[in-house]
C-alpha positions in Angstrom: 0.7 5.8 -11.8 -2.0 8.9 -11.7 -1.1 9.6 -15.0 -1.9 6.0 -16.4 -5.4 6.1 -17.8 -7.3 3.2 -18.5 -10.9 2.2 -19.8 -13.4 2.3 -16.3 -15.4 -0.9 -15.9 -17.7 0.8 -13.6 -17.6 2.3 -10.1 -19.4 -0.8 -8.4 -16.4 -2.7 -10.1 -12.9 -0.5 -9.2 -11.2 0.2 -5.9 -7.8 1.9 -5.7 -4.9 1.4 -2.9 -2.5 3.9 -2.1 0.7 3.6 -0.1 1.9 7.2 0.4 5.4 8.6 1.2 7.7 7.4 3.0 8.5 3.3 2.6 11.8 2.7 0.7 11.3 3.5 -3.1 13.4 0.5 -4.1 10.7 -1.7 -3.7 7.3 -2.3 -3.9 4.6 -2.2 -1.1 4.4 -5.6 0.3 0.9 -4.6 2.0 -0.4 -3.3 -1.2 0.5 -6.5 -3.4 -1.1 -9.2 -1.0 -4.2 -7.1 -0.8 -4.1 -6.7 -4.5 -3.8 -10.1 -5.4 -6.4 -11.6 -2.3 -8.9 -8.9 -3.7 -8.1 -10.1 -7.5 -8.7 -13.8 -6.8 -11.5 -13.6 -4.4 -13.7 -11.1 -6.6 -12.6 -11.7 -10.1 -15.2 -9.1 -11.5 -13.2 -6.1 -9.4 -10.2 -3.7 -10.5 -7.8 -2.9 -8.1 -5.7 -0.2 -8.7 -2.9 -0.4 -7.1 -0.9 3.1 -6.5 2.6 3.2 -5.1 2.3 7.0 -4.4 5.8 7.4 -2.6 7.8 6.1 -5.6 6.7 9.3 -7.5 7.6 11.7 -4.9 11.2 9.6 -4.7 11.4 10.8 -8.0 10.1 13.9 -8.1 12.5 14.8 -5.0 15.4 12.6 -6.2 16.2 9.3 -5.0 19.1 10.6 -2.5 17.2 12.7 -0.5 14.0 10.5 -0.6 16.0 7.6 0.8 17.5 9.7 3.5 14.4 11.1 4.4 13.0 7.5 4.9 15.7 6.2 6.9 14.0 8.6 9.9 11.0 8.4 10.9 10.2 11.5 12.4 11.5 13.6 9.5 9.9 11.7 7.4 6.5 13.1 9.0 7.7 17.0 9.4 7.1 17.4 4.9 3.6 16.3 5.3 2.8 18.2 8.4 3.6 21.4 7.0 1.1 20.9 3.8 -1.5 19.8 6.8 -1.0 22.8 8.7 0.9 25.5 7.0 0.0 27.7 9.9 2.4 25.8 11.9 5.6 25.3 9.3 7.8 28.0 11.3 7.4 25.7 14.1 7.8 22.5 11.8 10.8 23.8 10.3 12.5 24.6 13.3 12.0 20.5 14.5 13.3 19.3 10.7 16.5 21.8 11.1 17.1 20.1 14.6 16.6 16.1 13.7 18.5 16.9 10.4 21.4 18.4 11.3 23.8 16.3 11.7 22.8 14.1 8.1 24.9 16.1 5.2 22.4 15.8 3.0 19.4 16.6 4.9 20.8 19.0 6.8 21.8 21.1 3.9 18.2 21.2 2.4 16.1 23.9 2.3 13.0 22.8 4.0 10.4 24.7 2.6 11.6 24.3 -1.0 11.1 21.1 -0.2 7.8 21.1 1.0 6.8 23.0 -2.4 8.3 20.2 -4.1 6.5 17.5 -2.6 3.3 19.5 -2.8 3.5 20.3 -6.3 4.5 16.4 -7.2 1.5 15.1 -4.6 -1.4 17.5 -6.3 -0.1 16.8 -9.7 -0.5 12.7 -8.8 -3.6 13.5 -7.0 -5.0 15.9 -10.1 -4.4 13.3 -12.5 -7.2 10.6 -11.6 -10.8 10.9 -11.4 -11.3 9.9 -7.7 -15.0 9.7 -8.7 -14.8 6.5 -10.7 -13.8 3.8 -7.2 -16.1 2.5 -5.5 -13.2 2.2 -2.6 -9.8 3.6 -2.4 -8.2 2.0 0.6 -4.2 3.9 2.5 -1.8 1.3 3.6 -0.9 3.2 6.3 2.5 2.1 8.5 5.4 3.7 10.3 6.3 7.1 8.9 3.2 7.2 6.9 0.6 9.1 8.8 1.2 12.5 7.9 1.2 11.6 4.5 -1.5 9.4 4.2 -3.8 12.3 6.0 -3.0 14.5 3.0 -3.9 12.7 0.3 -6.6 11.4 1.9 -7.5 15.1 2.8 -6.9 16.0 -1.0 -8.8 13.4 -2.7 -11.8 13.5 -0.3 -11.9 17.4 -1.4 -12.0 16.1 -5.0 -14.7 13.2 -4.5 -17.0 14.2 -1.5 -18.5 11.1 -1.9 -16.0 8.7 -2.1 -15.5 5.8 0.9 -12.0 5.9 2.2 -10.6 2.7 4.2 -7.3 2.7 6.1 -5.6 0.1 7.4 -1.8 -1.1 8.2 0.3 -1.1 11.4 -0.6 2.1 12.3 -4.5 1.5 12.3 -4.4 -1.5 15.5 -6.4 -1.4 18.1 -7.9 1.7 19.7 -4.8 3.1 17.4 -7.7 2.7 14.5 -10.8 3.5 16.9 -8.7 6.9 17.5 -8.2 7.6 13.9 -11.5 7.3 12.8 -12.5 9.3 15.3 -9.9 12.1 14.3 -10.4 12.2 10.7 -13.9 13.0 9.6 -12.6 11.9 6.0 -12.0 8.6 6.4 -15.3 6.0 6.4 -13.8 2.7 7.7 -10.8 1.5 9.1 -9.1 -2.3 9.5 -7.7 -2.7 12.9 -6.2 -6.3 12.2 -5.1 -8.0 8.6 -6.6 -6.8 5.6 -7.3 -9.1 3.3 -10.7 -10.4 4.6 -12.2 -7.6 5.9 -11.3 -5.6 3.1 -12.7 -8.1 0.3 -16.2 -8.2 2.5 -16.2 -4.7 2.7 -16.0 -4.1 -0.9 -18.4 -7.1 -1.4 -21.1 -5.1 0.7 -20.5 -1.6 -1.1 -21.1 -3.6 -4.4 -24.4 -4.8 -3.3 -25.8 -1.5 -1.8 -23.7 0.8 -2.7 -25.8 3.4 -1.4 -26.2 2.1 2.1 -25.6 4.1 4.8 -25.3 2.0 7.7 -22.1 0.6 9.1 -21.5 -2.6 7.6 -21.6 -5.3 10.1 -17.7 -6.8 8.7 -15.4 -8.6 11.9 -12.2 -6.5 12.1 -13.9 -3.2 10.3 -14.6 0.1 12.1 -17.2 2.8 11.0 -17.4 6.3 13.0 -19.3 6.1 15.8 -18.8 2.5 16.7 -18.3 2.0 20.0 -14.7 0.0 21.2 -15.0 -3.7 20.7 -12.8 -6.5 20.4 -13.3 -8.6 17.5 -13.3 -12.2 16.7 -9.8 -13.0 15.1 -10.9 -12.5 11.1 -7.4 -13.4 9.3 -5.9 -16.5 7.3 -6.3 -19.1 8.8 -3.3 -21.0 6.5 -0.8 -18.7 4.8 -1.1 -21.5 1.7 -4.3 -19.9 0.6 -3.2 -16.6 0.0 -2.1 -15.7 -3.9 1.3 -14.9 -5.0 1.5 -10.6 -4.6 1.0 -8.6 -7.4 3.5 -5.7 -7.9 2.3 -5.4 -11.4 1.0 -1.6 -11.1 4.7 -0.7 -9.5 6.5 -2.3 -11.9 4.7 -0.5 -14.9 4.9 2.8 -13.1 9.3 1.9 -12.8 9.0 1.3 -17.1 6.8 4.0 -17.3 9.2 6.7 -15.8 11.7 6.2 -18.5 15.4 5.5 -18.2 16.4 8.9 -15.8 14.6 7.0 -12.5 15.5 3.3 -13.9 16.7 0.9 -11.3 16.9 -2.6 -10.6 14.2 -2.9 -7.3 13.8 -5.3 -4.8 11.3 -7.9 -4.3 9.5 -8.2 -0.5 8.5 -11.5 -0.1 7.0 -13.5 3.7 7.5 -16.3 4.7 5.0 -15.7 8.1 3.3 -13.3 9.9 3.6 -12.7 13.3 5.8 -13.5 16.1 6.4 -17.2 18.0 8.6 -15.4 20.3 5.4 -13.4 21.3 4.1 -16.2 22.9 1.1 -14.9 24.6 2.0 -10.9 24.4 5.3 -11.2 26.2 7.8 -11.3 23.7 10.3 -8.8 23.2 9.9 -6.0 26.0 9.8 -2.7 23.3 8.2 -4.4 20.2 5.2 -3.7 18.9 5.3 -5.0 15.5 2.5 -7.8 16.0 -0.3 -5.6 16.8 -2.5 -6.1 13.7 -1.6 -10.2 13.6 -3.1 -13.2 16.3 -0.4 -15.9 17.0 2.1 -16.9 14.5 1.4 -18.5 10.9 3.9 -19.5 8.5 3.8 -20.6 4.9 4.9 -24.3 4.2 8.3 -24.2 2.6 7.0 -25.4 -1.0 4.5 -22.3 -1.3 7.3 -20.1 -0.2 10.5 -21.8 -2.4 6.9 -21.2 -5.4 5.9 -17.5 -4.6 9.6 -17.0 -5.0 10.0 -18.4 -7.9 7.0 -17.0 -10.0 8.0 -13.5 -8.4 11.7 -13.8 -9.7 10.5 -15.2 -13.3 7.2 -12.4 -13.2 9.5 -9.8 -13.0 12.8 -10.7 -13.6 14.8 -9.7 -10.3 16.8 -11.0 -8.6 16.8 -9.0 -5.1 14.8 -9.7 -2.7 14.0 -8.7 0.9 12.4 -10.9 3.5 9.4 -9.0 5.3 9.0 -11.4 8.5 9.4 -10.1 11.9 10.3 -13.6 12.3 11.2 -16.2 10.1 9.9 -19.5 11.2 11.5 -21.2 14.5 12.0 -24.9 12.5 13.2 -26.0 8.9 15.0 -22.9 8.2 18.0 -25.2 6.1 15.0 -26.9 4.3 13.6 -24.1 3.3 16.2 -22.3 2.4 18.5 -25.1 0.3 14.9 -25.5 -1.8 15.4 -21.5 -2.4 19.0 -22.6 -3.6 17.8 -25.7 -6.0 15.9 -23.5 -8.0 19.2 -22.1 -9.5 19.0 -18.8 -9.1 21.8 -16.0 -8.4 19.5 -14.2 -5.5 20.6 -11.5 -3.3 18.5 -11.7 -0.2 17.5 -9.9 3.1 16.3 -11.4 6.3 16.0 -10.1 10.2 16.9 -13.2 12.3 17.4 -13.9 16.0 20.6 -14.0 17.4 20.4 -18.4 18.5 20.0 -18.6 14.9 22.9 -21.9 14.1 25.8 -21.5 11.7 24.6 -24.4 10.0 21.4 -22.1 8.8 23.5 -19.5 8.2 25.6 -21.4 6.0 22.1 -22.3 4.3 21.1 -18.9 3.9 24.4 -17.9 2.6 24.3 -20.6 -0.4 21.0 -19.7 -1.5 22.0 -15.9 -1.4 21.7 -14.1 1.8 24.0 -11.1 1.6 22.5 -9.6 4.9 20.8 -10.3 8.3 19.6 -7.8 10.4 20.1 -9.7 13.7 18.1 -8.8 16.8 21.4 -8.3 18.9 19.7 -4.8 21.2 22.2 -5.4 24.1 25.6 -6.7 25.0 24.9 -7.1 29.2 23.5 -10.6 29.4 21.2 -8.8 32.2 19.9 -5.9 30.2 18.6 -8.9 27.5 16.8 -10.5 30.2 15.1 -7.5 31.4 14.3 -6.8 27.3 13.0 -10.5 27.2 14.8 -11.6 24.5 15.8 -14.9 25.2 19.5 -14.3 24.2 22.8 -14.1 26.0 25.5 -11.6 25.4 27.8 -14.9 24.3 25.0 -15.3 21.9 25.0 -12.4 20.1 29.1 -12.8 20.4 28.9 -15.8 18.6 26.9 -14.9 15.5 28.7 -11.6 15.3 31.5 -13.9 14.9 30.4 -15.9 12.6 28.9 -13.4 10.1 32.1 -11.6 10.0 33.1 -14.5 7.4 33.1 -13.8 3.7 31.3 -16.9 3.2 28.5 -15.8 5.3 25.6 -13.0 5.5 26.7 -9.5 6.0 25.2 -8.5 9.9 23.9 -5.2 11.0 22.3 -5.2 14.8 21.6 -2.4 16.9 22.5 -1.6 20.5 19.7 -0.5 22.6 20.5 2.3 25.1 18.9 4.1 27.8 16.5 1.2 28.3 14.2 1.8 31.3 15.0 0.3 34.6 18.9 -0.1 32.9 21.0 0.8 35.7 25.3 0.8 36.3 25.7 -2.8 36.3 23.8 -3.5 33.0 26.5 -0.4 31.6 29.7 -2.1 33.0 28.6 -5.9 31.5 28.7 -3.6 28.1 31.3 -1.7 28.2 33.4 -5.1 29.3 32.0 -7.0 26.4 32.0 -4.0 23.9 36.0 -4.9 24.5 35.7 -8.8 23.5 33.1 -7.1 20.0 35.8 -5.0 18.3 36.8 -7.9 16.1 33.3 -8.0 14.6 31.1 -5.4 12.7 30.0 -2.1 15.3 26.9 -2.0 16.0 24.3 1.0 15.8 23.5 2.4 18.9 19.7 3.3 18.8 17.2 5.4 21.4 14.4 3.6 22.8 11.4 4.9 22.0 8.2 3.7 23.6 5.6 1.7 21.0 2.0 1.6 22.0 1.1 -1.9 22.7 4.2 -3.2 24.1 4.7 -5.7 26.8 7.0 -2.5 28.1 3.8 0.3 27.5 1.6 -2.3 28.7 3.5 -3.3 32.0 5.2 0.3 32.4 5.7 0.3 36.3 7.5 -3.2 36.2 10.2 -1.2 34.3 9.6 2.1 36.9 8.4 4.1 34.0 4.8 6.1 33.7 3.2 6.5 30.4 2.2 9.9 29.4 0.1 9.5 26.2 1.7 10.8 22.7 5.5 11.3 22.2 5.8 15.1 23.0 8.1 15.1 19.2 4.2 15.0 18.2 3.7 18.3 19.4 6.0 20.0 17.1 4.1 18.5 13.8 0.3 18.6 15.4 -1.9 21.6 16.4 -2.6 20.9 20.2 -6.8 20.3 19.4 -5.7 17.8 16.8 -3.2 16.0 18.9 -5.6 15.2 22.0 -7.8 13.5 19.2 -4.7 10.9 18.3 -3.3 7.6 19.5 0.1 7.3 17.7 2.3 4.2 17.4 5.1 6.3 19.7 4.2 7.2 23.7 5.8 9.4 25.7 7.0 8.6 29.5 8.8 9.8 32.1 10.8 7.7 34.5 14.8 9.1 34.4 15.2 9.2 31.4 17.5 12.1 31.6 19.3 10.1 34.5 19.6 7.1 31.8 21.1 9.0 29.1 23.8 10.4 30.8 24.7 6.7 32.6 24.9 5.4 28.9 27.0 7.8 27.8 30.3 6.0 28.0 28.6 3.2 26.1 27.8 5.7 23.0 31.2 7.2 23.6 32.7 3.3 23.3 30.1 2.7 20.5 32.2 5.4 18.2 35.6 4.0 19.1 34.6 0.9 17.6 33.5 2.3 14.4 36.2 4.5 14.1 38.5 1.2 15.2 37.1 -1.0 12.4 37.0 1.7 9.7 40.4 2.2 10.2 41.4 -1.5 10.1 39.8 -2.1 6.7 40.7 1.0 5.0 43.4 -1.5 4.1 43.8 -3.3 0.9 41.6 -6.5 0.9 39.2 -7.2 3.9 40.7 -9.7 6.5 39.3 -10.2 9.9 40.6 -8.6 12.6 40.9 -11.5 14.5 42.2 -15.0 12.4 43.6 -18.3 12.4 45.9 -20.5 10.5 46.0 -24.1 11.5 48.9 -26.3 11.4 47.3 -29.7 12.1 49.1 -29.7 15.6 49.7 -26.0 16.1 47.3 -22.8 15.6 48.7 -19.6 14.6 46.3 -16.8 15.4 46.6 -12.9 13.9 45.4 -9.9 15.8 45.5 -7.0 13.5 46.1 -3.6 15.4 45.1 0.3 14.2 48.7 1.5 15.3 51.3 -1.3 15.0 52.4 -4.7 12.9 50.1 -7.6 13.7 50.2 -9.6 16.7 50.5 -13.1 16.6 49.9 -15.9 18.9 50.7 -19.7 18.9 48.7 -23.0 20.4 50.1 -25.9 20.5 48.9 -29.4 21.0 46.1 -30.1 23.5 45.9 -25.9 23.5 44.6 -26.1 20.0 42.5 -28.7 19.9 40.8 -26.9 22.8 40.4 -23.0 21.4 39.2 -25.2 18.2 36.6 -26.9 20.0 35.0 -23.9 21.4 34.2 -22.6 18.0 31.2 -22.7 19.2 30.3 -21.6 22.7 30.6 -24.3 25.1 30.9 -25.3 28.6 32.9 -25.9 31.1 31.9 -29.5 31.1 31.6 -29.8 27.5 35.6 -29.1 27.5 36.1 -31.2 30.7 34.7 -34.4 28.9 35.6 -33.7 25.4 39.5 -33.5 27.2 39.8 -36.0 30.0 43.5 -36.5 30.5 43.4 -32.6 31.3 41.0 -32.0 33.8 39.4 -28.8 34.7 42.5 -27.6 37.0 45.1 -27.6 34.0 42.3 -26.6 31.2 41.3 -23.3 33.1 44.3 -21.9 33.8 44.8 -21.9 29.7 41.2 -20.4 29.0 41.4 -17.7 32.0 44.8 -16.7 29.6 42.7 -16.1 26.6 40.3 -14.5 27.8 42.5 -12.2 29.6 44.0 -11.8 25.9 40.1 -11.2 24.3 41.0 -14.5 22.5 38.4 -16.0 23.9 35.2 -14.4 25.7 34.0 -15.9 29.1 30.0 -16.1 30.7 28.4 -18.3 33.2 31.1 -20.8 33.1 31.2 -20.9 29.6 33.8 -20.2 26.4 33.8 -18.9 23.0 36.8 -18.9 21.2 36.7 -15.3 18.8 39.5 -15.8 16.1 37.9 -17.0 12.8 39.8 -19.4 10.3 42.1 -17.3 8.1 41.4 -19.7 4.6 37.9 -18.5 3.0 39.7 -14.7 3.2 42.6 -16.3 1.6 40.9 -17.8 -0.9 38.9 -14.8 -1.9 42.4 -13.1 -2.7 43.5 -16.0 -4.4 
């Protein structure tokens, strides 16, 4: 990285890009490798140096600690914030000690040792390069990324005076980047939207007049002094055109670090960008990931089965980690059996919705999907339609169900709590349905917090919230002249939210059961469900293993089996009442009303989802 020194072509002709602590070492920056490669093809002449700055601290701290650190985003900012303002680290400290101290690692680490650490590694990375030989350097700068962008970008501006800084990223959007700019008398430029274009006409127009010193006229680029403005959409129009990502520079940096910090990374790749549940701002209530994109684009499924496969044979892994807030609403098994007939033994990552069909699961799975990360957020089917997600507690149910199958991806999911205008109702649909979810992998229960942009920040008084500028957590890492200067990605607001907290309380409470209730379960030898069936052509066995007693067992017979089999998928009541006409709906409810009562089979709106999953792919695996 710093310490790799090559011959310079020229300053007119060399740009740098830096992505700063904390993104998760084991993998290169997606950001900088599309803007890499978009700058490479559309100005041959121009080297881009591309500088994965967090991998060094990873290993200049240790991986362990690194990782944990970037699991949490508000610790990750506290290291940074004391080099900014070491007039303020008593006070910074005291905010690390309380969001650590319930992580062993973490909370066992002596925080300013650390912070020497990390400065030491960061001025010995930022030492090592002439700063005065780039036309450009440009900071990726997303969540968890702020603080330590504003350092180097601090440092190396006290090394080259001179030197035009850009940033860009999530955390740049909208008045976001019209704040920054503002804030930070080091930085020249910002990109409030996607980089690519802006940034390759920006450097275009330093090359010509290097010494200009008015504001380039460039759609989507901000200068100091600039009043607010809403610019003309300036981003890809077709995903096709963009090149294949370089990670070359974070690749050579993994070689270059010798065996002691050698591991096998993981590869982001995108399908899309953007999000076609967003339709027209109001997608989901508390996301805010869109804010740098306009509408949805995807990549046709032949560029994305290609990228995949040059990245795979460039560098020769086979992880790799989908980056798409959304993967694309249609063609999903298309595009995913052509990821499978290129022959490869992939292990891949993906965040999904929750209506996403087994049959695309099952795709996924046999081209490698090892893990979802499914947009569950809430088990009341009335808390998900105040969130806007579009989903039904039986939804989520269902794919829970279905990804606790060997055969199938892995899920994690989170559980929203506290959710503004929540109230006892939305609680008691949880806590009843938490009961039917034991069978399936817990959940993470997760605090809201509020993201600038939001349909939720933007329509605050729908929810009976009021916005009150910057998260207060802000406070403990900014000095308070500094902090009126900022718009940050989190907002504080008030609205009982102390009065939320404690009505979720049983739900948390209920959240650690579960986990403690699963855990125990599989500490056995060999992973079986929880909840299984054998079938006997005209009987059904099913197996309810318990924490505290032999397995329980119940058995269907004739029409009572084909029934519970039929609503492997959730269907209705009509659905059941034409599929089994010589029943009728008097004799056929009685039965599910029984396994329900049982948590055989979970119940909403007048329809059924039977829970058990078929005992033979776990038998198989021991076999």
């Amino acid at each position: 990285m710093m310490d790799r020194l090559e011959a310079t072509p020229g300053r007119a002709n060399r740009v740098a890009l830096i992505s700063a602590p904390w993104p998760l070492f084991d993998r290169p920056s997606i950001q900088l490798g599309a803007l890499k490669a978009f700058v490479t093809k559309s100005l041959p002449d121009v080297q881009v140096d591309a500088f994965h700055i967090y991998l060094k601290i990873a290993q200049a701290i240790g991986y362990p600690i690194y990782h944990a650190i970037s699991e949490r985003s508000w610790i990750a900012e506290s290291p940074y914030a004391a080099l900014l303002y070491p007039d303020r680290i008593d006070e910074i400290r005291r905010y690390w000690i309380r969001k650590a101290r319930r992580h062993p690692l973490l909370g066992a680490t002596d925080f300013e040792g650390l912070c020497g650490q990390i400065r030491s590694a960061s001025l010995a990375l930022i030492d090592g390069r002439n700063w005065e030989c780039y036309l450009l350097v440009g900071f990726s700068i997303c969540l968890a990324q702020l603080t330590s962008s504003l350092y180097f970008i601090r440092e190396i501006k006290r090394r080259a005076p001179g030197l035009r800084i850009v940033a860009g990223g999530s955390s740049c959007a909208g008045v976001l980047g019209e704040a920054l700019i503002h804030a930070v008398p080091e930085i020249d430029y910002v990109i409030r939207g996607e980089g690519e274009m802006p940034l390759a006409q920006l450097i275009e127009a330093m090359r010509i007049s290097p010494r200009r010193t008015e504001p380039p006229d460039i759609p989507g680029v901000i200068c100091r002094g600039d009043a607010p403005k809403e610019d003309p959409d300036h981003q890809i129009a077709d995903l096709n055109d963009l090149p294949v990502p370089d990670y070359s520079d974070y690749f050579c940096d993994i070689t270059a670090s010798g065996p002691r910090h050698a591991f096998l990374p993981k590869l982001p790749v995108e399908m899309s960008r953007g999000c076609w549940w967003n339709r027209g701002g109001s997608g989901c209530a508390f996301c805010n990931l869109n804010l740098q994109w306009r509408g949805y684009r995807a990549k046709s499924p032949e560029k994305s089965i290609q990228e995949i496969e040059a990245l795979v044979n460039r560098h020769q892994v086979l992880s790799l980690s989908f980056m798409d807030n959304l993967l694309p609403a249609k063609g999903l098994e298309v595009r995913f059996s052509g990821i499978q007939a290129l022959g490869l033994d992939l292990r891949l990552f993906a965040e999904i919705r929750a209506k996403t069909p087994r049959s695309v699961l099952e795709a996924m799975a046999s081209a490698g999907m090892q893990e979802v990360q499914v947009g569950i957020e809430a088990l009341s089917t009335s808390l998900l339609r105040k969130i806007n997600k579009g989903t039904t507690a039986m939804d989520n149910l269902e794919i829970m169900k279905h990804c606790e199958s060997p055969c199938l991806p892995d899920l994690t999911g989170n559980l929203i709590l506290a959710f503004p205008s929540s109230d006892s109702r939305d609680v008691a649909e949880t806590l009843r349905n938490l009961a039917f979810a034991f069978p399936f992998r817990p959940l993470k229960g997760i605090d809201l917090w509020l993201g600038y942009g939001s349909p939720l920040w933007r329509d605050a008084h729908r929810y009976g919230i009021r916005v009150q500028g910057n998260h207060p957590d802000y406070g403990h890492l900014f000095p308070p002249e500094t902090l009126k200067k900022f718009r940050f990605m989190m907002v504080g607001y008030h609205g009982g939210v102390k009065a939320q907290h404690r009505m979720w309380a049983p739900v948390r409470k209920k959240l650690a059961e579960w986990r403690t209730f699963y855990d125990r379960i599989h500490r056995r030898p060999g992973f079986e469900p929880i909840l299984s069936y054998r079938d006997g052509k005209n009987f059904l066995i099913i197996r309810e293993r318990r924490a505290d007693d032999e397995p329980m067992t119940h058995r269907l017979k004739g029409a009572s089996r084909a029934i519970y089999l039929f609503c492997e998928t959730q269907r209705s009541m009509n659905e059941i009442a034409e599929r089994f006409p010589r029943f009728g709906e008097d004799r056929i409810r009685p039965f599910l009303r029984m396994m329900v009562d049982k948590r055989l089979m979970f119940s909403e709106a007048d329809r059924y989802l039977a829970l058990a999953l078929p005992q033979k792919p776990f038998l198989s695996m021991r076999a």
